[in-house]
mmCIF file of the protein (N, C-alpha, C, O) and its ligand, coordinates in Angstrom:
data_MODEL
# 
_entry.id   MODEL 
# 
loop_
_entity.id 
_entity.type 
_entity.pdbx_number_of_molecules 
1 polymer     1 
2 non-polymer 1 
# 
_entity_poly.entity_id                      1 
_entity_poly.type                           'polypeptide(L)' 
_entity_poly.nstd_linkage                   no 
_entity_poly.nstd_monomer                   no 
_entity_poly.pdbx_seq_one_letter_code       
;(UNK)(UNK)(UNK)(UNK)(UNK)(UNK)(UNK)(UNK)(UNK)(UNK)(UNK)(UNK)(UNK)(UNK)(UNK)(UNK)
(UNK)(UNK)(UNK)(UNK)(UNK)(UNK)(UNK)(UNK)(UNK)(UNK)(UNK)(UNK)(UNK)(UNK)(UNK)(UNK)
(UNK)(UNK)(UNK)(UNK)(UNK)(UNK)(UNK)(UNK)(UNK)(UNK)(UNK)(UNK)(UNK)(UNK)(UNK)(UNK)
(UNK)(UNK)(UNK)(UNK)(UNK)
;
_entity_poly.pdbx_seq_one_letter_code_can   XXXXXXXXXXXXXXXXXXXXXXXXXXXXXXXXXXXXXXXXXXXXXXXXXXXXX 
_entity_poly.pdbx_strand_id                 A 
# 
loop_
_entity_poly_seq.entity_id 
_entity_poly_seq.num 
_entity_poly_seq.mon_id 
_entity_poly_seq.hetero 
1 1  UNK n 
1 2  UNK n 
1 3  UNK n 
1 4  UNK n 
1 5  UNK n 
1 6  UNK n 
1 7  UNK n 
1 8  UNK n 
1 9  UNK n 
1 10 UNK n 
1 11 UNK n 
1 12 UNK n 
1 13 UNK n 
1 14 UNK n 
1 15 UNK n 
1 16 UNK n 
1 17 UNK n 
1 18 UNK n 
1 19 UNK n 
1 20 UNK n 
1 21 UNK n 
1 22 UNK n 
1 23 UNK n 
1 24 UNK n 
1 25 UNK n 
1 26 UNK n 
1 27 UNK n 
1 28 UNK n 
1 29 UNK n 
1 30 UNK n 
1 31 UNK n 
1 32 UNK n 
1 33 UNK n 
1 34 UNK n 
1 35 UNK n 
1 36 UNK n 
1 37 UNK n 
1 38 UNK n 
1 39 UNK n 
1 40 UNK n 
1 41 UNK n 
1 42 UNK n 
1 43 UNK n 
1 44 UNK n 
1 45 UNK n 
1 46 UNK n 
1 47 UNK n 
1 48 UNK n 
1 49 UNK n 
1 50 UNK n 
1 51 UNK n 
1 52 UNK n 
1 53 UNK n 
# 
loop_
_struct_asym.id 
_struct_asym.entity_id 
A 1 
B 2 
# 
loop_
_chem_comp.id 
_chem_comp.type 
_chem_comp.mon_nstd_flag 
UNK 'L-peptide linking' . 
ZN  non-polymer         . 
# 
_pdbx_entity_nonpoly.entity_id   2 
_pdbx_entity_nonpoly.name        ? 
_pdbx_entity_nonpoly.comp_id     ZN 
# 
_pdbx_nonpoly_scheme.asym_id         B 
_pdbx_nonpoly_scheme.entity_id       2 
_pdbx_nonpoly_scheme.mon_id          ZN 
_pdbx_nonpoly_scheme.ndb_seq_num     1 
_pdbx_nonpoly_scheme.pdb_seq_num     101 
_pdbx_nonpoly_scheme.auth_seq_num    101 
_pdbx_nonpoly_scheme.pdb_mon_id      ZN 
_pdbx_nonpoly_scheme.auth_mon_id     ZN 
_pdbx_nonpoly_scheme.pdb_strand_id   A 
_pdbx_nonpoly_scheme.pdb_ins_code    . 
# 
loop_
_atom_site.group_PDB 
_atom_site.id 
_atom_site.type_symbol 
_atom_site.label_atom_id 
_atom_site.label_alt_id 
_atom_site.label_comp_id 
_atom_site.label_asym_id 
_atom_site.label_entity_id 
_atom_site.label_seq_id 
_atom_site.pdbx_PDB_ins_code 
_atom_site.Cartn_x 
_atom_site.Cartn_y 
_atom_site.Cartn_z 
_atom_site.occupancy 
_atom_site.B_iso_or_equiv 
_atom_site.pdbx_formal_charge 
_atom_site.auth_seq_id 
_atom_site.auth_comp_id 
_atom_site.auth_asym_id 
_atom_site.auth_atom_id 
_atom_site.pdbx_PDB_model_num 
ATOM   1   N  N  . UNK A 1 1  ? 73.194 211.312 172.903 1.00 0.00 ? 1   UNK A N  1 
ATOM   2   C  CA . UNK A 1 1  ? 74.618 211.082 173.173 1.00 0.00 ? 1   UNK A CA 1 
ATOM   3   C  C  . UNK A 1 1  ? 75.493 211.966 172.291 1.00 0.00 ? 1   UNK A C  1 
ATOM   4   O  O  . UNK A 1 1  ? 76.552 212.505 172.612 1.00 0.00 ? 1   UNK A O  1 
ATOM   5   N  N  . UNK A 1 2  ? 74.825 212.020 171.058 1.00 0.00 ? 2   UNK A N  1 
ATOM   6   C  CA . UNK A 1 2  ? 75.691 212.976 170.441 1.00 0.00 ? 2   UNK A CA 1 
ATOM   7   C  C  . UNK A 1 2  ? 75.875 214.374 170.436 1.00 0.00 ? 2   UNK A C  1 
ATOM   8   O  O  . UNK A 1 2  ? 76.824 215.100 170.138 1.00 0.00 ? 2   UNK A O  1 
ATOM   9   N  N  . UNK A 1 3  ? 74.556 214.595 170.902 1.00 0.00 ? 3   UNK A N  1 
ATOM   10  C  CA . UNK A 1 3  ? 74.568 215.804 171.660 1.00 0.00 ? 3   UNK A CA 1 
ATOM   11  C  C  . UNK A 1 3  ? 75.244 216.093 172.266 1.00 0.00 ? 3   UNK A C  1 
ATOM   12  O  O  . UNK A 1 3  ? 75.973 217.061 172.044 1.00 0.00 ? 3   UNK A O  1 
ATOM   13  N  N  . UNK A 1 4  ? 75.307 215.134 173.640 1.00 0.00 ? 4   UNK A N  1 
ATOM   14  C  CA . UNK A 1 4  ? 75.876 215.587 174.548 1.00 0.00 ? 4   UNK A CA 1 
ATOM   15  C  C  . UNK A 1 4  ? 77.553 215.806 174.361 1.00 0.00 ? 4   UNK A C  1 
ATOM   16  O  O  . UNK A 1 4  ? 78.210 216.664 174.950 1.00 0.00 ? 4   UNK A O  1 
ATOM   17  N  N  . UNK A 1 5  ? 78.048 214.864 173.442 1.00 0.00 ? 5   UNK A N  1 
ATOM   18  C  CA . UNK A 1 5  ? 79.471 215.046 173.257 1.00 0.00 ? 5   UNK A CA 1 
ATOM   19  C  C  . UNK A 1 5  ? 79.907 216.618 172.564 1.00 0.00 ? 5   UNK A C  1 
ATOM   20  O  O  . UNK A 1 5  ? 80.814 217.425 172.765 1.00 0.00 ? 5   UNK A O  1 
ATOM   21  N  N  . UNK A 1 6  ? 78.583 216.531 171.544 1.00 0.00 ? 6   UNK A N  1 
ATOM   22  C  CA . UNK A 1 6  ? 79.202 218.466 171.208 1.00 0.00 ? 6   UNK A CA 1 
ATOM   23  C  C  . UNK A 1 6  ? 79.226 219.156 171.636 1.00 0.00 ? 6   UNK A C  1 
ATOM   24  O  O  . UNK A 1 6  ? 79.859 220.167 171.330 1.00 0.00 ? 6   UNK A O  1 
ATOM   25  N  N  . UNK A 1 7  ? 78.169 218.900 173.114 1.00 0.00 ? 7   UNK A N  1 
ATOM   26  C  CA . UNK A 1 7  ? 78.383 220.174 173.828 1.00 0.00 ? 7   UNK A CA 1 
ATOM   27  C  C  . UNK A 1 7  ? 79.617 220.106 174.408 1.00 0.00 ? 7   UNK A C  1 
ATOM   28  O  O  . UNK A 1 7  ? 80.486 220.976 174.355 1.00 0.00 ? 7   UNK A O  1 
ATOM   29  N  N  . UNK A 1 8  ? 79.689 218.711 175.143 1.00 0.00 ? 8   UNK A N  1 
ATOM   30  C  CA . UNK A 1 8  ? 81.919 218.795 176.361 1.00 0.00 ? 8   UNK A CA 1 
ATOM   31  C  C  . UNK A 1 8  ? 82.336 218.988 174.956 1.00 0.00 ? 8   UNK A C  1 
ATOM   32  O  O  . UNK A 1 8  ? 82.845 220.098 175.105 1.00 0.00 ? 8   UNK A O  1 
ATOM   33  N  N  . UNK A 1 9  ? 82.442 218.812 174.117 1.00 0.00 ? 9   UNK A N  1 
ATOM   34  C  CA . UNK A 1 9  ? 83.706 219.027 173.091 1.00 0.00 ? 9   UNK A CA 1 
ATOM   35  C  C  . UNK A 1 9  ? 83.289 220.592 172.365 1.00 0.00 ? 9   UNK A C  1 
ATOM   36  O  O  . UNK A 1 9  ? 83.702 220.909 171.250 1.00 0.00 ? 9   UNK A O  1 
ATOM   37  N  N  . UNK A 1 10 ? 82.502 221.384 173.123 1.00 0.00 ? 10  UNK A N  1 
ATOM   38  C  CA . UNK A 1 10 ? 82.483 222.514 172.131 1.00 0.00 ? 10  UNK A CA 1 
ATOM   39  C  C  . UNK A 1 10 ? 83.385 223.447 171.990 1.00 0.00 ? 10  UNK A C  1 
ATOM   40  O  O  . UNK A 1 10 ? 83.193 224.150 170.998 1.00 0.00 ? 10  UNK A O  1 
ATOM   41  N  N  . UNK A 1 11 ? 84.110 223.655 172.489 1.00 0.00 ? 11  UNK A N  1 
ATOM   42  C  CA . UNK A 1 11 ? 85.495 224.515 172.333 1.00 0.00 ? 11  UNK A CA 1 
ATOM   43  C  C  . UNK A 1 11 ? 86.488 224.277 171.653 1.00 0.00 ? 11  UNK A C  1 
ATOM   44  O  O  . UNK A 1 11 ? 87.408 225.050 171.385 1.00 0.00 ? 11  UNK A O  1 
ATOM   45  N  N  . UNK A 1 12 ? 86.320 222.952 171.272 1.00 0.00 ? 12  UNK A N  1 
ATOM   46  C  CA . UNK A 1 12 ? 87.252 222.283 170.795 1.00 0.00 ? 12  UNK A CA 1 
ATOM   47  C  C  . UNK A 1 12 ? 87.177 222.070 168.883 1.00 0.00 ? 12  UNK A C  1 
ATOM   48  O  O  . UNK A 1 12 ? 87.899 222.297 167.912 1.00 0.00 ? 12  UNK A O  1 
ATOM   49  N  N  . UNK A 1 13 ? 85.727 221.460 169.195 1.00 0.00 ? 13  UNK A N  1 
ATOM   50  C  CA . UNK A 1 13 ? 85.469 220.839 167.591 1.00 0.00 ? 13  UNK A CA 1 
ATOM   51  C  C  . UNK A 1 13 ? 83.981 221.640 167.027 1.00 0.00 ? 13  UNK A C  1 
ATOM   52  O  O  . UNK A 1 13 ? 83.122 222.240 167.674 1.00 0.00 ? 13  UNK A O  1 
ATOM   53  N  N  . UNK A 1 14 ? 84.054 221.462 166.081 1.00 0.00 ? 14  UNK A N  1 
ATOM   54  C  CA . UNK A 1 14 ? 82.330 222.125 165.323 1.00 0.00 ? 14  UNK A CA 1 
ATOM   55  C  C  . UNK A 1 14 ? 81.253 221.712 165.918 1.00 0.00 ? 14  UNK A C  1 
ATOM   56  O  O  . UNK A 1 14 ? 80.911 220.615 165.475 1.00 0.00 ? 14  UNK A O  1 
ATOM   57  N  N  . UNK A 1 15 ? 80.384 222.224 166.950 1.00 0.00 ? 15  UNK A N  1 
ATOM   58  C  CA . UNK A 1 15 ? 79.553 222.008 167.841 1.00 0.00 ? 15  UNK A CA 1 
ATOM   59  C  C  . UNK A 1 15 ? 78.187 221.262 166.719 1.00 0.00 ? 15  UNK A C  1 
ATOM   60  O  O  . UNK A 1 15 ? 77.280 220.591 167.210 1.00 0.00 ? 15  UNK A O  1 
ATOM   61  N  N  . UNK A 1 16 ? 78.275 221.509 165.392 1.00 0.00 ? 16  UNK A N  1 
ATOM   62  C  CA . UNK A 1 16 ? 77.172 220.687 164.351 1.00 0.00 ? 16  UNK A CA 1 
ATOM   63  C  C  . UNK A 1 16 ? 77.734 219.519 164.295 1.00 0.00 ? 16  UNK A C  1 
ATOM   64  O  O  . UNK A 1 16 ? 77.350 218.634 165.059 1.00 0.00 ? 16  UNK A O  1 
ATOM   65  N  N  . UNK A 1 17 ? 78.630 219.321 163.488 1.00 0.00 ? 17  UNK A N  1 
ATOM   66  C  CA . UNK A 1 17 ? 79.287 218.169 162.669 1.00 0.00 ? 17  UNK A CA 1 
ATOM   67  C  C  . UNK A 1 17 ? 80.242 217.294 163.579 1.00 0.00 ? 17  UNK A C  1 
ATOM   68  O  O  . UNK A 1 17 ? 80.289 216.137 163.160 1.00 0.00 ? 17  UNK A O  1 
ATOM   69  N  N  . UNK A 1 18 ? 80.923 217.488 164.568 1.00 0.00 ? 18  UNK A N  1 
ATOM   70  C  CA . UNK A 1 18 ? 81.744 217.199 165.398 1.00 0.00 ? 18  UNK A CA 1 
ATOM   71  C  C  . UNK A 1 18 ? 83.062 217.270 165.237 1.00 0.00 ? 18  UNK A C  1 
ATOM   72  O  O  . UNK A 1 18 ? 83.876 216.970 166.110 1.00 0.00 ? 18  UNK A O  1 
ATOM   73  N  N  . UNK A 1 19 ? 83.322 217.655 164.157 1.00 0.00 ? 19  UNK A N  1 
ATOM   74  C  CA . UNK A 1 19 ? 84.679 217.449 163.562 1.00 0.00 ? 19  UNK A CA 1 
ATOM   75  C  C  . UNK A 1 19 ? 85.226 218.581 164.145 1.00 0.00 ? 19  UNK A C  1 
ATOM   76  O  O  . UNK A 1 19 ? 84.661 219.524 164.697 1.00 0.00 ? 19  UNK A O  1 
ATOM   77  N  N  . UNK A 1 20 ? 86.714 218.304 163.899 1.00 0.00 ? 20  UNK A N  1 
ATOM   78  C  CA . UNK A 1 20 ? 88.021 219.669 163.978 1.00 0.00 ? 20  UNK A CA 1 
ATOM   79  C  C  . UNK A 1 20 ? 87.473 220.422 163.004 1.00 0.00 ? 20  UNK A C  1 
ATOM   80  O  O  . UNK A 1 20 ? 87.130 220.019 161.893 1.00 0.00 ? 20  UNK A O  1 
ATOM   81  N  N  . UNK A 1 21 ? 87.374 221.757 163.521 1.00 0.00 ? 21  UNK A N  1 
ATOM   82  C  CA . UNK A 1 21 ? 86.994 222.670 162.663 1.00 0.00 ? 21  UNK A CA 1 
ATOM   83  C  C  . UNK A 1 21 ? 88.286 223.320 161.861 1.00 0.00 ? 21  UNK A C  1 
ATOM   84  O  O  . UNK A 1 21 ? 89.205 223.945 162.391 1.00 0.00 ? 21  UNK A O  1 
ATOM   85  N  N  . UNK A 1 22 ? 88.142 223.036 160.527 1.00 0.00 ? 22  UNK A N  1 
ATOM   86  C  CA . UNK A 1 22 ? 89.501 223.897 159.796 1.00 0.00 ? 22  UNK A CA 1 
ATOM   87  C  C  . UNK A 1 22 ? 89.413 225.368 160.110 1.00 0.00 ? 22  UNK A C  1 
ATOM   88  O  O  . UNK A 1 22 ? 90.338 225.929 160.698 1.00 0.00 ? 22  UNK A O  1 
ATOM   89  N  N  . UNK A 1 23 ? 88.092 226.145 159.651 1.00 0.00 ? 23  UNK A N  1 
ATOM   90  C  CA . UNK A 1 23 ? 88.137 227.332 159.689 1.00 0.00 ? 23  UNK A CA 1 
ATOM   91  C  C  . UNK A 1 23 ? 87.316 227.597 160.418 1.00 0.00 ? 23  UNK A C  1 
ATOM   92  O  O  . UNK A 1 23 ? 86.217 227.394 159.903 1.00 0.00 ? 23  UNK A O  1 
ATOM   93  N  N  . UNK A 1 24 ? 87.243 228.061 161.660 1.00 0.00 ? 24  UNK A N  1 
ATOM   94  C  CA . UNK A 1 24 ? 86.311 227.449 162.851 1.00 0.00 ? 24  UNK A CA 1 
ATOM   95  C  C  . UNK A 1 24 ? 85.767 229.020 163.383 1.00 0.00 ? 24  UNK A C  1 
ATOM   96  O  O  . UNK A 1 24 ? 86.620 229.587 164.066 1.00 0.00 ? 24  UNK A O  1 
ATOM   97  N  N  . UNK A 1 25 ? 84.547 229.769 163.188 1.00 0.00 ? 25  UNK A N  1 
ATOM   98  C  CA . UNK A 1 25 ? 83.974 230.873 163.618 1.00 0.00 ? 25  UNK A CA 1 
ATOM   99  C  C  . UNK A 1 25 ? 83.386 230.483 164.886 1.00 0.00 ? 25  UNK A C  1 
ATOM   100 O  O  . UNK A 1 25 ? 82.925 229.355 165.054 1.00 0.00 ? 25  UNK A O  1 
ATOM   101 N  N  . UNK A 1 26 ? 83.388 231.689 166.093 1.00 0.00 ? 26  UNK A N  1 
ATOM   102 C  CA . UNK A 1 26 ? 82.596 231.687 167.254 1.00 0.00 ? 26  UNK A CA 1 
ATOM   103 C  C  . UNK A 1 26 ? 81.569 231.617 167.339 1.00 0.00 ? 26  UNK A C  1 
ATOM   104 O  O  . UNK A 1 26 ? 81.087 232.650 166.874 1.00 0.00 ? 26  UNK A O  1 
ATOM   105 N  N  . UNK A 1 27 ? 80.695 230.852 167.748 1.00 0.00 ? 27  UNK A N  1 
ATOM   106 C  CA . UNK A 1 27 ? 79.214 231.364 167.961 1.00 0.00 ? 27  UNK A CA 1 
ATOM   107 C  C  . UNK A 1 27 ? 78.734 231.408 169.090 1.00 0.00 ? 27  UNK A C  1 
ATOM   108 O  O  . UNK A 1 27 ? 79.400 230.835 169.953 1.00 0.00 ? 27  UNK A O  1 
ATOM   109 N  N  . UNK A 1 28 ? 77.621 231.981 169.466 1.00 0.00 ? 28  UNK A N  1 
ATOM   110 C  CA . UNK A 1 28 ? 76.949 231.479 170.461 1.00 0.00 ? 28  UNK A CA 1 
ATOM   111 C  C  . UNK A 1 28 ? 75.566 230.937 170.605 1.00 0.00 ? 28  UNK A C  1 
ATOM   112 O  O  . UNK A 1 28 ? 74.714 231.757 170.263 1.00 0.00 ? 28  UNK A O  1 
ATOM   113 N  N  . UNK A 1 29 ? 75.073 229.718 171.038 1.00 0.00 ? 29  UNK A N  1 
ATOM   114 C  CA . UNK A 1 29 ? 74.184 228.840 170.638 1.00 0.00 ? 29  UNK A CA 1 
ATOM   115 C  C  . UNK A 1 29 ? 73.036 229.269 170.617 1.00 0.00 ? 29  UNK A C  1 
ATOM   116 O  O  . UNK A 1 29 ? 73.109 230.301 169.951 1.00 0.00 ? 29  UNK A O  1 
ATOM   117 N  N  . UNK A 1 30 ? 71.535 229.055 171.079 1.00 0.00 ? 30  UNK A N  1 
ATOM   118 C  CA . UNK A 1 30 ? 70.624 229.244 171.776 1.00 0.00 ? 30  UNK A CA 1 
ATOM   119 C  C  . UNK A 1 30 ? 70.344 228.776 172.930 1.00 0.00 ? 30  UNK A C  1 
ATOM   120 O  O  . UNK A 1 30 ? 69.210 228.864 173.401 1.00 0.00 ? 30  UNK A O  1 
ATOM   121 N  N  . UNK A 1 31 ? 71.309 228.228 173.529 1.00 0.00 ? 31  UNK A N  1 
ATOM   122 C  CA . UNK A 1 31 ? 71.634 228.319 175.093 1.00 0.00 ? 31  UNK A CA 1 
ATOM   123 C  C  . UNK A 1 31 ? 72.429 229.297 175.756 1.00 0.00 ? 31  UNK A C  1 
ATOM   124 O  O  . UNK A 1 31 ? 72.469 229.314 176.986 1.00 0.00 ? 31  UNK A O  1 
ATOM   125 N  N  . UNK A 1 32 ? 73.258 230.360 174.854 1.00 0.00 ? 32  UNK A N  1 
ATOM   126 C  CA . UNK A 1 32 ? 73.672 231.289 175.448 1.00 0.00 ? 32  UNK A CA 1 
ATOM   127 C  C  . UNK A 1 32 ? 75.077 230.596 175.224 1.00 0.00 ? 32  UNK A C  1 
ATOM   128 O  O  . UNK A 1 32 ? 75.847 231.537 175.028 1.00 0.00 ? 32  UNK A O  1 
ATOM   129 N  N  . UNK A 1 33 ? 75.842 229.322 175.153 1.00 0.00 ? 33  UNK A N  1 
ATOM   130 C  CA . UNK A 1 33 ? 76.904 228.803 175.485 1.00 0.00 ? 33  UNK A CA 1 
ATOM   131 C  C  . UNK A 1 33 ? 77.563 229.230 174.398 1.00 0.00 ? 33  UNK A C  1 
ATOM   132 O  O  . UNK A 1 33 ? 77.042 229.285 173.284 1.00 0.00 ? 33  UNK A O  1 
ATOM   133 N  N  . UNK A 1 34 ? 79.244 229.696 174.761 1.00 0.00 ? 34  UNK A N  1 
ATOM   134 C  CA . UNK A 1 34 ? 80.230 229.625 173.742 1.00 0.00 ? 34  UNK A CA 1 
ATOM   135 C  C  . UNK A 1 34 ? 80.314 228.384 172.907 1.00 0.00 ? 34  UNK A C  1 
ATOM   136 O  O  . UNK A 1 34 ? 80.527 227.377 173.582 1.00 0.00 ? 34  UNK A O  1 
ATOM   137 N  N  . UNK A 1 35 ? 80.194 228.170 171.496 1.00 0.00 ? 35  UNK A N  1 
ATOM   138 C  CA . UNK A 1 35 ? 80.569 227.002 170.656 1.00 0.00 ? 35  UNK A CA 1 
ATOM   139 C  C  . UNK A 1 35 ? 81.355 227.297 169.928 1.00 0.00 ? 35  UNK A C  1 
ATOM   140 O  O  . UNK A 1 35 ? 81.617 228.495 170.037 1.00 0.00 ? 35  UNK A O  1 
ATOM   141 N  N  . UNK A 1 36 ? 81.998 226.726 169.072 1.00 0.00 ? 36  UNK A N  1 
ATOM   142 C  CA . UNK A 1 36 ? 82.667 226.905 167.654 1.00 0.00 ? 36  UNK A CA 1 
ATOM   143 C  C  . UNK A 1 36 ? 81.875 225.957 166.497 1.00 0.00 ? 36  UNK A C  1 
ATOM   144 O  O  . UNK A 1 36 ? 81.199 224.965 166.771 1.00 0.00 ? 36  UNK A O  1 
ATOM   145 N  N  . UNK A 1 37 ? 82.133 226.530 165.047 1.00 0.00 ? 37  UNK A N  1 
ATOM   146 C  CA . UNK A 1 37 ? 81.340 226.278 164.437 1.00 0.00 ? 37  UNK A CA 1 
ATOM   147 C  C  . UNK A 1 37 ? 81.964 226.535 162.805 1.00 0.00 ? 37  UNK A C  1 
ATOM   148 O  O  . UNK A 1 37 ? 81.920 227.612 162.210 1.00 0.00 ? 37  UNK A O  1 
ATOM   149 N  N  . UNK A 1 38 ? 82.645 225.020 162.181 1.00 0.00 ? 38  UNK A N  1 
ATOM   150 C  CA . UNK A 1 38 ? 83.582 225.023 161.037 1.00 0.00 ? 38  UNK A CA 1 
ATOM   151 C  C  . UNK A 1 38 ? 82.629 225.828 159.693 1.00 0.00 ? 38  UNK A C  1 
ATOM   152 O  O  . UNK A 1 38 ? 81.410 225.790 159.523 1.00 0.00 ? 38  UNK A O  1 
ATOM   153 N  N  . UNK A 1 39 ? 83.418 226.355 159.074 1.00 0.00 ? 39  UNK A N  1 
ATOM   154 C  CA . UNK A 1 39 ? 82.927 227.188 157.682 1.00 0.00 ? 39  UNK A CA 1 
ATOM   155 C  C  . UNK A 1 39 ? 81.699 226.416 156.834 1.00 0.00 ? 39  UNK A C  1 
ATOM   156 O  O  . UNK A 1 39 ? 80.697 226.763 156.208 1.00 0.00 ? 39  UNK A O  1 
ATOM   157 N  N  . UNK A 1 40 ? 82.209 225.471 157.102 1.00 0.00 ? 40  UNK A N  1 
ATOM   158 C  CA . UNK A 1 40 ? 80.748 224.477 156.064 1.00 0.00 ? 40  UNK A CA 1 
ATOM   159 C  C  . UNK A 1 40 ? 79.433 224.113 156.808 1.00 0.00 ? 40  UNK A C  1 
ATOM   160 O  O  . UNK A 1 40 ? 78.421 223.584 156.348 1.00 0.00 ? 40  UNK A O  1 
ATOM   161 N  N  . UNK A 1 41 ? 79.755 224.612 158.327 1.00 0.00 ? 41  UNK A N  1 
ATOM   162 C  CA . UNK A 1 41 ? 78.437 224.917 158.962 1.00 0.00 ? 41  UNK A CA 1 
ATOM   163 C  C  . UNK A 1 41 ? 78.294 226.015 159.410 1.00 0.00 ? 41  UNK A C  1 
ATOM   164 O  O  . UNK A 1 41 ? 78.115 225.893 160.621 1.00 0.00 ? 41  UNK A O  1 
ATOM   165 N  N  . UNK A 1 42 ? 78.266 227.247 159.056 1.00 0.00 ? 42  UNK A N  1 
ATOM   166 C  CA . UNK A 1 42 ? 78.121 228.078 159.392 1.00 0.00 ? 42  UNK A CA 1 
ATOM   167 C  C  . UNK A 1 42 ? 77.015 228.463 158.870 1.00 0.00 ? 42  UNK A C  1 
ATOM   168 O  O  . UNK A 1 42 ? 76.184 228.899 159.666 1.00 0.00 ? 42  UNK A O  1 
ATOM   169 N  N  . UNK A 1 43 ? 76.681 228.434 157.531 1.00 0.00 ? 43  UNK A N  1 
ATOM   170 C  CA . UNK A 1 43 ? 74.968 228.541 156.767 1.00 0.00 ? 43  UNK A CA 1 
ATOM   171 C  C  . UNK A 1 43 ? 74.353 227.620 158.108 1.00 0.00 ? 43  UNK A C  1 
ATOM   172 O  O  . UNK A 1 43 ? 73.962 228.461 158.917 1.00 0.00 ? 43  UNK A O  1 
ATOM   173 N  N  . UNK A 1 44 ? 74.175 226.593 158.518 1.00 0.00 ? 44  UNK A N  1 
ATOM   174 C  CA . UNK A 1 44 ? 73.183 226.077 159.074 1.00 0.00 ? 44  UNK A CA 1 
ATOM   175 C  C  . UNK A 1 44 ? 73.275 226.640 160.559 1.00 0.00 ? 44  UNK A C  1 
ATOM   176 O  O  . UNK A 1 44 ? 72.161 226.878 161.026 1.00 0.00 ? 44  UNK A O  1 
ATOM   177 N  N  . UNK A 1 45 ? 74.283 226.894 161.363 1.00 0.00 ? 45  UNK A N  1 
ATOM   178 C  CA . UNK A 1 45 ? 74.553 227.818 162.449 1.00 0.00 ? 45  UNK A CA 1 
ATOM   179 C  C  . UNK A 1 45 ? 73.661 229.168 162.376 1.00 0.00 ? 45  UNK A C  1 
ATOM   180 O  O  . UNK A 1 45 ? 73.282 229.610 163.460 1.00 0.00 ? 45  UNK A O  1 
ATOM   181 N  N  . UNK A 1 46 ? 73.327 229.797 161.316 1.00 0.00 ? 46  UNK A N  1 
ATOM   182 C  CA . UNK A 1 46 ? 73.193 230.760 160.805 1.00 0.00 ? 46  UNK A CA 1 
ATOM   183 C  C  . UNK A 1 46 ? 71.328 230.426 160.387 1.00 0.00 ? 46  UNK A C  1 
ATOM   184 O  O  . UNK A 1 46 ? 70.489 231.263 160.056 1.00 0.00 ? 46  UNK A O  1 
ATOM   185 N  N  . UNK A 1 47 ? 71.204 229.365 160.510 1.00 0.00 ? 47  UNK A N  1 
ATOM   186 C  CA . UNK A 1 47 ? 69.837 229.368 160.178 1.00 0.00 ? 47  UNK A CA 1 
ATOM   187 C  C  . UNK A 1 47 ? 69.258 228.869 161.942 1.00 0.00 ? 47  UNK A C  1 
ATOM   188 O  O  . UNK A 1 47 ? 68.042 228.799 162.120 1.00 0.00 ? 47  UNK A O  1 
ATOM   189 N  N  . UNK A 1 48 ? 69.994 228.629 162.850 1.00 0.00 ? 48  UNK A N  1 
ATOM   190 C  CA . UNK A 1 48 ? 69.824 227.586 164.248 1.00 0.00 ? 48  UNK A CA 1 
ATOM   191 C  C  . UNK A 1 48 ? 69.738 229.265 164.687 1.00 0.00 ? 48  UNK A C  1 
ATOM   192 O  O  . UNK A 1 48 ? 69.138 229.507 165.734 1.00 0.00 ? 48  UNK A O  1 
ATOM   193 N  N  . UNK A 1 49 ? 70.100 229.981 164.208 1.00 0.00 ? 49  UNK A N  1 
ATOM   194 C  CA . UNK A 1 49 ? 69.711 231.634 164.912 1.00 0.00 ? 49  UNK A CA 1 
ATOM   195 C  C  . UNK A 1 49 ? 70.938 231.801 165.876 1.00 0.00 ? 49  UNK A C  1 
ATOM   196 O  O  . UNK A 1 49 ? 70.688 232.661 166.721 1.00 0.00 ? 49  UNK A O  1 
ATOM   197 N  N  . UNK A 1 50 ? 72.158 231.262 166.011 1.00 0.00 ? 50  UNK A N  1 
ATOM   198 C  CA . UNK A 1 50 ? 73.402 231.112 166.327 1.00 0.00 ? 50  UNK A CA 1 
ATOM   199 C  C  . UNK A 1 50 ? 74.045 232.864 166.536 1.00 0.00 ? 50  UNK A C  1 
ATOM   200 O  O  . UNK A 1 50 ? 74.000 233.665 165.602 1.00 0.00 ? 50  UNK A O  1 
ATOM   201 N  N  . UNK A 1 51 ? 74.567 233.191 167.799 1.00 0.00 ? 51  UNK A N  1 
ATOM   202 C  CA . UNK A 1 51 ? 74.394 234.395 167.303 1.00 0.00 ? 51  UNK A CA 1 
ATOM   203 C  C  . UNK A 1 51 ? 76.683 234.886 167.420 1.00 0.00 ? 51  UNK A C  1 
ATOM   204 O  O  . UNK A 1 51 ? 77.599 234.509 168.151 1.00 0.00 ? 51  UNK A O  1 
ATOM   205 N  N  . UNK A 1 52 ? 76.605 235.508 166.652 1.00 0.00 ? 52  UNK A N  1 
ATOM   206 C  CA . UNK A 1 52 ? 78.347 235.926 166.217 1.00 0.00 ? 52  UNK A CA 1 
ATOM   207 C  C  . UNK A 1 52 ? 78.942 236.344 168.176 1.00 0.00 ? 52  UNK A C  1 
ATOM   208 O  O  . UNK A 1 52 ? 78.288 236.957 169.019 1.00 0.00 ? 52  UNK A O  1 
ATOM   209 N  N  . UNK A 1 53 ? 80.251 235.772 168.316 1.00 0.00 ? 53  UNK A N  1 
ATOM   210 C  CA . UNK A 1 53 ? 80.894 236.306 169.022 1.00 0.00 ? 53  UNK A CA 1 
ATOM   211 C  C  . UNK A 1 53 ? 82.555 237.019 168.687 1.00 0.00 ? 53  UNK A C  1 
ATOM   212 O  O  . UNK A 1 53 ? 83.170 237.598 169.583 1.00 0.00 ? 53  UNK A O  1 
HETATM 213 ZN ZN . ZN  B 2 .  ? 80.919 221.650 161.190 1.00 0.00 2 101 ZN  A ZN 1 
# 
């Protein structure tokens, strides 16, 4: 379930944590999908093989 909410809310909020992202970088997942992804997850985005848009 929580999954699934980050994914409908990924444009919106930090596709990890769920939150409003303050400082919010593009990524793109390993589904290929546009996400966003707040500064304090970006190390772990970054380890999920997340790739820069
Ligand atoms: Zn986050």
């Amino acid at each position: 379930m929580k999954n699934f909410l980050n994914r409908w809310l990924g444009r919106k909020r930090c596709v990890i944590c769920g939150r409003k992202p303050v400082d919010p970088s593009r990524y793109y997942n390993d589904e290929g999908r546009a996400v966003v992804v707040c500064r304090t997850c970006v190390t772990y985005a970054e380890r999920r093989a997340f790739r820069k848009r």
